[in-house]
C-alpha positions in Angstrom: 81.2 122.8 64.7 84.3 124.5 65.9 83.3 124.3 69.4 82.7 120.9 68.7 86.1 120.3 67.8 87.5 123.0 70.0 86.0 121.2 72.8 87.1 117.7 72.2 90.7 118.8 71.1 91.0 120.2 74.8 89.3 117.4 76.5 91.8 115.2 75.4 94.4 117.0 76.1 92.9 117.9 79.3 92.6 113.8 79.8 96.5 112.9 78.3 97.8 115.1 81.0 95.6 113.8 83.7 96.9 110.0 82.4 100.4 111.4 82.6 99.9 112.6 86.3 98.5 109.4 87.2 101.1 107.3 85.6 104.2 109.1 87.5 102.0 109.0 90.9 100.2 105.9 91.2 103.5 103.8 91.4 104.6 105.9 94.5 101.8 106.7 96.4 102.3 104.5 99.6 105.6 106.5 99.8 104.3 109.9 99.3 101.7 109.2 101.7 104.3 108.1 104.2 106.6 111.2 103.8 103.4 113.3 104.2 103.0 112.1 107.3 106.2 112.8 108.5 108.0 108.7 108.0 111.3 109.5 106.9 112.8 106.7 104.7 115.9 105.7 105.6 118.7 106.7 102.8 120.3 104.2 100.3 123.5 103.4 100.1 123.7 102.2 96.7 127.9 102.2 96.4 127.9 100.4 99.6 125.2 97.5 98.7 127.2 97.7 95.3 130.6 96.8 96.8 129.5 94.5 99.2 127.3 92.7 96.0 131.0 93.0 94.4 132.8 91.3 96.5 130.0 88.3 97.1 130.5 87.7 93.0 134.5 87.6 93.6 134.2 85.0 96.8 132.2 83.0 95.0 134.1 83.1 91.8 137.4 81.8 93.7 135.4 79.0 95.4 134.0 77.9 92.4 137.8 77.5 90.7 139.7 76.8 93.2 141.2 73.5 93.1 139.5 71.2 95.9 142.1 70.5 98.7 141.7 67.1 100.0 143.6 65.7 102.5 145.3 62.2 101.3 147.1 60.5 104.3 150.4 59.0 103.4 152.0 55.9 105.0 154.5 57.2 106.9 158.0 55.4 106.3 159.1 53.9 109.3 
């Protein structure tokens, strides 16, 4: 009976950690795979894409409340 238990206690835990394995490495495969055989990624830039995102939200923001500028043509006195 206690190998019974015994047993099972450690084939679950045996079968958790084998889960846990799989569930940090299935997600990045493709990209292990890749840096295995020898693909470098190319590196992020996340401050850059950050400022340039930055600066979209502000452009857009001043068009959007801007007053619109149109162009009335006055008669001209003469």
């Amino acid at each position: 009976m206690v190998n019974l238990v015994a047993s099972a206690v450690f084939t679950g835990a045996a079968a958790l950690a084998l889960l846990s394995i799989w569930a940090a490495v299935a997600p990045q495969w493709r990209r292990m795979l890749r840096l295995m055989i020898g693909q470098v990624e190319q590196p992020v830039q996340p401050l850059h894409a950050l400022a340039v995102a930055e600066h979209r939200i502000v452009v857009r923001h001043r068009a959007s409340t801007a007053p619109a500028t149109v162009a009335v043509r006055r008669p001209r006195a003469a």
